[in-house]
C-alpha positions in Angstrom: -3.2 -23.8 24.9 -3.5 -20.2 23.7 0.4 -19.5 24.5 1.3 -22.6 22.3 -0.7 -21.2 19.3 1.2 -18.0 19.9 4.5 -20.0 20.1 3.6 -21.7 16.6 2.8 -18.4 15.1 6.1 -17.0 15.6 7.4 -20.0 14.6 5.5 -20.3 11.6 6.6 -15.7 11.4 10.1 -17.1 11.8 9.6 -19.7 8.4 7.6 -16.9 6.3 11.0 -14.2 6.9 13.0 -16.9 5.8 11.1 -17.9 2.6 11.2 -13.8 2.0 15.1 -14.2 1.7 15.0 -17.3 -0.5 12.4 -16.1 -2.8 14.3 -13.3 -2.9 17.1 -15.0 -3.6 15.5 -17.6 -6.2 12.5 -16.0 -7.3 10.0 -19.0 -8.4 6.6 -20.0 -7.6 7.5 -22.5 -4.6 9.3 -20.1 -2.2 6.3 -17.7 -3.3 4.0 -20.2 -1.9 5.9 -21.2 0.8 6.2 -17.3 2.0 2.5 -16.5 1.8 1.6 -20.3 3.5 3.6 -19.6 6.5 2.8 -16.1 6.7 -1.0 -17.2 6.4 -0.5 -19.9 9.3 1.2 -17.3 11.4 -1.3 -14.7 10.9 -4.2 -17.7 11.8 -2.7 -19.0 15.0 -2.0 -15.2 16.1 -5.5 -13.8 15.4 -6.6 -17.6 17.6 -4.2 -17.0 20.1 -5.7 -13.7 20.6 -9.1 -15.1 21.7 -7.4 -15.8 25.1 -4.2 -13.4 25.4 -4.7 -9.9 25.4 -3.6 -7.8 21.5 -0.9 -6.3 23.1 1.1 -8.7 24.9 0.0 -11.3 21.8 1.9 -9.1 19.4 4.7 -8.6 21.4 5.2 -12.0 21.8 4.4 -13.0 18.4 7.0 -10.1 16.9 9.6 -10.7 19.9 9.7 -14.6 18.5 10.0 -13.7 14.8 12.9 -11.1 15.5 14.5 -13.1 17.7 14.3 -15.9 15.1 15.0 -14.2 11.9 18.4 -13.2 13.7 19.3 -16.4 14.9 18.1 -17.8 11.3 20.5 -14.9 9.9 23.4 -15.5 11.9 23.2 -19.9 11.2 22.1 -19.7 7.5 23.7 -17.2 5.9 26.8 -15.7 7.6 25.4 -12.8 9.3 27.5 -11.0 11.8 28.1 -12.7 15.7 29.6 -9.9 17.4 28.8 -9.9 21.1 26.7 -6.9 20.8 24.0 -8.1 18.5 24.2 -11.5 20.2 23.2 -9.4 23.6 20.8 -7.2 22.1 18.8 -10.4 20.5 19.4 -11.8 24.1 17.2 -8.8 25.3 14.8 -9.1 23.1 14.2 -13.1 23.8 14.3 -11.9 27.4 11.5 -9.5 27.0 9.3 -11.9 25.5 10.0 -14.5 27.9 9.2 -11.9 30.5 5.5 -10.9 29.1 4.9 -14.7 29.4 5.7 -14.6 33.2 3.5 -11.6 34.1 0.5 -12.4 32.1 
């Protein structure tokens, strides 16, 4: 249960970086409230998942997942580059996460 709260927080880290860009980009009230609401659910289900999953490999996880998923929301949103390279290096990154699941 503890690794699907950590899943949902960098899911809910994943929302909160894109409300940053469209508050950014719009500046009113309701992407202002969505940012800090997903940021405050992400910050909830991490400091829960933590309970069970050791700080370390709860952080990782939690920042490999937003990373990862601020890229990907990047590149499918709003144009950012695909070149091979990045793609690999955001490949690594998922990798490494994936990988502290399987060893904890």
């Amino acid at each position: 249960m503890a690794w699907l709260v950590l899943v949902m927080a960098g899911l809910f880290e994943m929302l909160g970086v894109l409300f940053i860009n469209i508050y950014a980009k719009r500046n009113d009230i309701s992407s202002l409230l969505g940012l800090a609401l997903f940021f405050s659910l992400s910050f909830i289900c991490l400091s829960i998942a933590m309970n069970t999953i050791p700080m370390s490999t709860s952080y990782a996880v939690w920042t490999g997942i937003g990373a990862v998923g601020g890229a990907l929301l990047g590149i499918i949103f709003y144009g950012e580059s695909k070149e091979y390279k990045r793609i690999l290096f955001i490949g690594i990154i998922l990798a490494s996460t994936i990988g502290l699941k399987l060893i904890s």
